[in-house]
C-alpha positions as CSV (number, residue, x, y, z in Angstrom):
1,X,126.1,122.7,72.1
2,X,127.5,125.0,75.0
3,X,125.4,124.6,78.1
4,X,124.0,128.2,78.7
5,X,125.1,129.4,82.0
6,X,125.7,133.0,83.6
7,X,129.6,133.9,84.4
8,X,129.8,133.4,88.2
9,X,132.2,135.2,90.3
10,X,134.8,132.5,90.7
11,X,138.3,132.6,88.2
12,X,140.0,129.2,88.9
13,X,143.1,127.3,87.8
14,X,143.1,124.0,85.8
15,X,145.7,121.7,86.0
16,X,147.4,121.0,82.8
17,X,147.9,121.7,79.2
18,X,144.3,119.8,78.4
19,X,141.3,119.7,80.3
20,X,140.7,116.9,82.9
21,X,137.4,115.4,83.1
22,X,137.8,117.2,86.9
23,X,138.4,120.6,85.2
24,X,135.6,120.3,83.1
25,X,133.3,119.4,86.1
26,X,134.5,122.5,87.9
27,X,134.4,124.9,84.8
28,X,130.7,123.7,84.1
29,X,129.3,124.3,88.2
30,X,127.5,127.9,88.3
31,X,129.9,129.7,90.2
32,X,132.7,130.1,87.5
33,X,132.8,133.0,85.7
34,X,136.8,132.5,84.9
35,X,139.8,130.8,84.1
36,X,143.3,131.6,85.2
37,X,146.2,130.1,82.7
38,X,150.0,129.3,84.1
39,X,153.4,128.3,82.4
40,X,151.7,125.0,83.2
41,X,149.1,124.9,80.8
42,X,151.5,126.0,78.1
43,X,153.1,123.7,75.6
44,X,153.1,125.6,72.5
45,X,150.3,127.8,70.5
46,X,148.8,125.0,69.0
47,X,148.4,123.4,72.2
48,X,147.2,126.7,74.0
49,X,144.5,127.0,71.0
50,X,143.2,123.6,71.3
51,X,142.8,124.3,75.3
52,X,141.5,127.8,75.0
53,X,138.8,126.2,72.2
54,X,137.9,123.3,74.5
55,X,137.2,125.4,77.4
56,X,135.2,127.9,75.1
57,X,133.0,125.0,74.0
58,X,131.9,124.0,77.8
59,X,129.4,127.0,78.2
60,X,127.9,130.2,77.0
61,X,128.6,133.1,77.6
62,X,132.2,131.1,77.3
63,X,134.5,131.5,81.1
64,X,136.9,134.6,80.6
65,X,140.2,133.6,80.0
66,X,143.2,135.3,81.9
67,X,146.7,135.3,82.3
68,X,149.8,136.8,84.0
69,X,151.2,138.3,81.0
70,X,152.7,141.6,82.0
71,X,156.4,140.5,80.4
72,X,160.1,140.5,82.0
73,X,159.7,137.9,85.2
74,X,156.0,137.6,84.6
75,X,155.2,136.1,80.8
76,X,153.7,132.8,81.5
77,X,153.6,131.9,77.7
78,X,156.7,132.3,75.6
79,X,157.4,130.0,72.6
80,X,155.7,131.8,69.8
81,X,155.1,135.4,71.4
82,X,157.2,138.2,71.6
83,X,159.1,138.8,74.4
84,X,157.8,141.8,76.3
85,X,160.2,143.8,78.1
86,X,159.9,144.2,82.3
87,X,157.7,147.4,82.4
88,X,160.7,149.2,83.9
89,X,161.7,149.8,80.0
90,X,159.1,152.2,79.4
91,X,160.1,154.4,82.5
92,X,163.8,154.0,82.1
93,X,162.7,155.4,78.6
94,X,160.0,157.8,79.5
95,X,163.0,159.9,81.7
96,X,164.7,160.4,78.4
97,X,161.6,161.2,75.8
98,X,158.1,161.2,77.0
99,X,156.5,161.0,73.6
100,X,159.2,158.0,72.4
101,X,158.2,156.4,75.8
102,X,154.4,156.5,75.2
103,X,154.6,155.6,71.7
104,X,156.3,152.0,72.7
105,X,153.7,151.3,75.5
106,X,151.1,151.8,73.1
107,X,153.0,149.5,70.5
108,X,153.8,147.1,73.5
109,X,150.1,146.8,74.7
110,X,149.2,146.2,71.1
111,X,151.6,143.4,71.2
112,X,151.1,141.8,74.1
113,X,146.8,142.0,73.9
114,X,146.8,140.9,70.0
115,X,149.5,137.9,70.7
116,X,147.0,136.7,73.2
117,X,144.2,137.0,71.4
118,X,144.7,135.2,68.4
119,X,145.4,132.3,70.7
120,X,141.5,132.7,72.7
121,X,142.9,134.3,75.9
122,X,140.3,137.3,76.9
123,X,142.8,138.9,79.7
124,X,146.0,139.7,80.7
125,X,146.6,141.0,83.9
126,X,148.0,144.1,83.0
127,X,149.3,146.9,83.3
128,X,151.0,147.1,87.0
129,X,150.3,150.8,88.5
130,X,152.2,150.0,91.7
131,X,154.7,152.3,92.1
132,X,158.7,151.5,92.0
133,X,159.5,153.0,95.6
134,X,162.7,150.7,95.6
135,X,161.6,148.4,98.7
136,X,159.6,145.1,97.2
137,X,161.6,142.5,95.0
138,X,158.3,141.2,94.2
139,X,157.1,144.4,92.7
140,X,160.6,145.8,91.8
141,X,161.2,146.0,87.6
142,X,157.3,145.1,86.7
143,X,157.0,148.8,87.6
144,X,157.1,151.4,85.3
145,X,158.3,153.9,87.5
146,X,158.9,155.7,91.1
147,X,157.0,159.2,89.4
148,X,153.6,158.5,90.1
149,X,152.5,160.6,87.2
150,X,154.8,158.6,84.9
151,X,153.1,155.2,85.8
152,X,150.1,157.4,85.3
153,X,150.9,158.6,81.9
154,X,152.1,155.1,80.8
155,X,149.5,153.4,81.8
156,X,146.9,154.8,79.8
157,X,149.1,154.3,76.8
158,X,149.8,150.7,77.7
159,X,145.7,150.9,77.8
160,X,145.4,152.4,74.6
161,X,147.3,149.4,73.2
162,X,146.0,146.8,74.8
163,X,142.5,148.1,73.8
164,X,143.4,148.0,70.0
165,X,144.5,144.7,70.6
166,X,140.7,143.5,71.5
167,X,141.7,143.5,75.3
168,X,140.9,145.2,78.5
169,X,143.1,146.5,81.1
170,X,143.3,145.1,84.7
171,X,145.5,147.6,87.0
172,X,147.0,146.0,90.0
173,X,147.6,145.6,92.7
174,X,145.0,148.1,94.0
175,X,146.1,150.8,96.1
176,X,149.3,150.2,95.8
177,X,152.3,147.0,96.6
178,X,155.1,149.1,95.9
179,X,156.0,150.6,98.6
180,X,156.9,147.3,101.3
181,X,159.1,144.4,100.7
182,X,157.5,141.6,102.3
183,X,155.8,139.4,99.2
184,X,152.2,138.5,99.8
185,X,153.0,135.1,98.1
186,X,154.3,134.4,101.2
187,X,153.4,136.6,104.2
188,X,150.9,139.7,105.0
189,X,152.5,142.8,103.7
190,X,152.4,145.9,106.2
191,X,152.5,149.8,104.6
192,X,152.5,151.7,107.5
193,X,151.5,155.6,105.3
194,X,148.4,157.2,106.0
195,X,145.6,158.3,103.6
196,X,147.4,161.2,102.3
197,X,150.4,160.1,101.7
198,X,148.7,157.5,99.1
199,X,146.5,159.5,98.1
200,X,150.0,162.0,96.6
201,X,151.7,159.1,95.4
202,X,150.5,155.2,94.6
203,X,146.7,156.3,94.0
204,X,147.7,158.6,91.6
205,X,147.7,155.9,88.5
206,X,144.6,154.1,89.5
207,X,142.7,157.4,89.8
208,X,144.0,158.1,85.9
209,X,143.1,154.8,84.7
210,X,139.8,154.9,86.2
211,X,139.1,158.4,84.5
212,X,140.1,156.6,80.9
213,X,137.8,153.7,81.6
214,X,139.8,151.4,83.2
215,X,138.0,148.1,82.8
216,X,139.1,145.9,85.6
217,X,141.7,146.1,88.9
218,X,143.1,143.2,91.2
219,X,142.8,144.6,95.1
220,X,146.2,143.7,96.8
221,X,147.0,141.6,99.5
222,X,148.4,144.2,102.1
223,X,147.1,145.8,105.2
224,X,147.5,149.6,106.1
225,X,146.6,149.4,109.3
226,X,147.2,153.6,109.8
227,X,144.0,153.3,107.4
228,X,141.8,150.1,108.2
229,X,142.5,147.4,109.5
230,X,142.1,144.6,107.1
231,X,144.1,144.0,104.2
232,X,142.7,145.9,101.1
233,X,141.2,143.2,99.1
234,X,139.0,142.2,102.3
235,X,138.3,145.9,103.3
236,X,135.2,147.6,102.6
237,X,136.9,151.3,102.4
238,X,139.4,150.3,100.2
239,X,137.0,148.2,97.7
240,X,134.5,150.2,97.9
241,X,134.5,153.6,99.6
242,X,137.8,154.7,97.9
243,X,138.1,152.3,94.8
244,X,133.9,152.6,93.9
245,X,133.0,155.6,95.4
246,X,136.1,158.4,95.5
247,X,137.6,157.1,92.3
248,X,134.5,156.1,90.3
249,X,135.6,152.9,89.3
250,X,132.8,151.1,87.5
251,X,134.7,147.6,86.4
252,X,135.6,144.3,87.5
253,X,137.2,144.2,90.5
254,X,139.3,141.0,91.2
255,X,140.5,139.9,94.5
256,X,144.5,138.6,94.6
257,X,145.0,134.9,94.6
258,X,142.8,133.6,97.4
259,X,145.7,130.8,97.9
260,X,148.3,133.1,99.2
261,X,149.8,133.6,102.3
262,X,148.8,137.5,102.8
263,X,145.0,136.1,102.2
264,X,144.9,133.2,104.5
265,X,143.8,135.9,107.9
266,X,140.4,135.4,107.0
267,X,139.4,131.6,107.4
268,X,139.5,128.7,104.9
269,X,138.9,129.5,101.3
270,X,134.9,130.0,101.6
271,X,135.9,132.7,104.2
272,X,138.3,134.7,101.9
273,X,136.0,134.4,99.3
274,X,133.1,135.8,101.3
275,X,135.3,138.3,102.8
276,X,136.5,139.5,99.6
277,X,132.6,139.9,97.8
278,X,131.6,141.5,101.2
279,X,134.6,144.1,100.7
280,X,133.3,145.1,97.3
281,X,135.0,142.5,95.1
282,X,133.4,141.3,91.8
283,X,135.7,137.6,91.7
284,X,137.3,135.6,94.0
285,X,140.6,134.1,92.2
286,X,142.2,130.8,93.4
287,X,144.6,129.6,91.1
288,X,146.7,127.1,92.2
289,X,144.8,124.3,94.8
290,X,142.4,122.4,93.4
291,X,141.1,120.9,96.5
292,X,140.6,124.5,97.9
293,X,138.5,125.5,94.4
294,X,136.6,122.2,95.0
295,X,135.7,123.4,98.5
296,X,134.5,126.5,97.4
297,X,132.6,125.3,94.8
298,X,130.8,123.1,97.1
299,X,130.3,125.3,99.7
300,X,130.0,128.9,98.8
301,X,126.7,129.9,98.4
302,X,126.9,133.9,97.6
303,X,124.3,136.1,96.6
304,X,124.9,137.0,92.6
305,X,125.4,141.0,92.4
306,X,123.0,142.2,89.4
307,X,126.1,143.8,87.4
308,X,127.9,141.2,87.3
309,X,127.4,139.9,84.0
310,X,127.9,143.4,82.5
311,X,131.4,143.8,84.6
312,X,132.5,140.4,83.0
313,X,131.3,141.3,79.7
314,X,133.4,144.6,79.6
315,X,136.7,142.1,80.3
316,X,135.9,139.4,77.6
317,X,137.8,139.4,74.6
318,X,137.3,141.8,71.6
319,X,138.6,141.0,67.9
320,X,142.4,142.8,67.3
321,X,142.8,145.7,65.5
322,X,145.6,147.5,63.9
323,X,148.5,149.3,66.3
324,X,147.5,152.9,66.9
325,X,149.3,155.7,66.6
326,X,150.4,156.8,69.9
């Protein structure tokens, strides 16, 4: 019987295609709420329903599942599902027939969300609103386009599909990784643009989404210091005056990977995690080192925000229905 236990405000990794009796010990402490699946934890669909069923049976209400499953560079699982085009497609097609271009990101989001959810995953973390401005390699094709009103457009569509498929939508990376090449894998990313300036372009999507319910968005990793200070998924305007308040975003709001070098300013992993609740952040995400999640397991005591359980509910996984007309 599943041990009943309140989603917690952690999304972590695990470390292979089964669960360890380690995973199952983190997955099972009270601060999970999540789990994050890699290339790693993929051999095949039967495999991937045998894992997603195991960790379903540890608690109730089960962990979310999630994945980076946007297609092009980023489509951790591929043996068995359809090979989603880099998100660039639907721009390159939008310039030549909006309606066409719409159509196929609504077909596309079907795809991808149904795919994923006849295998148990809840979430993909999807669709990317940064915009194309020609600088970051790490961004680069996973945009849909340089027009912000294009990545606008599309991006409800893509919505619209990934809803019929029994999923949510995650925008990222919140307000906006487009526009500076350093990758926050690997170093702090610095925009140097004032308010306004995003406000006219990279905002423009998230501000869309967020009118046409936008269920979750993952705060990025980079600092515009002509703005605040700290880097936006540690900053309390960004999270909260501008995400919460200006745009009226209601969802789940996930930091970036807690494990990468843009996040590491703000302490150890207990630090970034705090930082990032304290900004306005629903979930703290470490994926990758499990000694760090073990740390902040063991020492992270936050206080439990009363909506919560009703964010993470918006982002579990619905039952697929048929591909809408666009």
């Amino acid at each position: 019987m599943n041990k009943q236990l309140p989603r917690g405000p952690v999304m972590l990794g695990i470390e292979g295609c089964e669960l360890t009796t380690a995973d199952r010990e983190r997955l099972l402490h009270p601060l999970v709420g999540g789990v994050i699946l890699f290339a790693r934890n993929f051999a095949g669909c039967d495999q991937l329903d045998a894992l997603t069923a195991s960790i379903r049976a540890l608690r109730d209400p089960a962990p979310v599942i999630a994945v980076d499953h946007e297609g092009g560079r980023v489509q951790r699982f591929r043996d068995g599902f359809t090979a989603i085009p880099a998100m660039r497609s639907l721009g390159e097609r939008w310039d030549c027939d909006v309606a066409l271009a719409e159509g196929e990101a609504v077909r596309l989001g079907w795809t991808l969300a149904s795919e994923l959810r006849a295998h148990g995953v809840d979430l993909a973390f999807a669709p990317v609103l940064d915009l194309d401005h020609g600088a970051s390699t790490i961004i680069g094709d996973r945009a849909l386009h340089r027009n912000p009103n294009a990545v606008a457009h599309l991006g409800c569509a893509l919505r619209r599909g990934l809803a019929a498929g029994g999923m949510a939508a995650c925008g990222k990376h919140f307000p906006g990784h487009g526009f500076v090449a350093a990758d926050s894998h690997a170093e702090l990313p610095v925009d140097e643009r004032r308010l306004d300036a995003m406000l006219a372009d990279d905002l423009v999507p998230f501000a869309a989404l967020a009118r046409d319910g936008m269920e979750a968005v993952m705060a990025a990793h980079v600092v515009y210091p002509s703005i605040d200070p700290l880097p936006a998924g540690y900053s309390p305007f960004w999270c909260t005056t501008m995400l919460r308040e200006r745009l009226r975003f209601d969802g789940l709001l996930f930091s970036d990977d807690l494990g990468m070098a843009g996040a590491t300013g703000a302490g150890d992993i207990v630090a970034r995690a705090q930082a990032a609740l304290a900004a306005g952040c629903d979930v703290a995400l470490t994926c990758n080192e499990m000694e760090a999640a073990d740390a902040l397991l063991s020492r992270w005591r936050p206080a439990i925000a009363p909506q919560l359980a009703a964010r993470w509910a918006r982002v579990a996984g619905r039952a697929a229905g048929a591909c809408p007309a666009r």
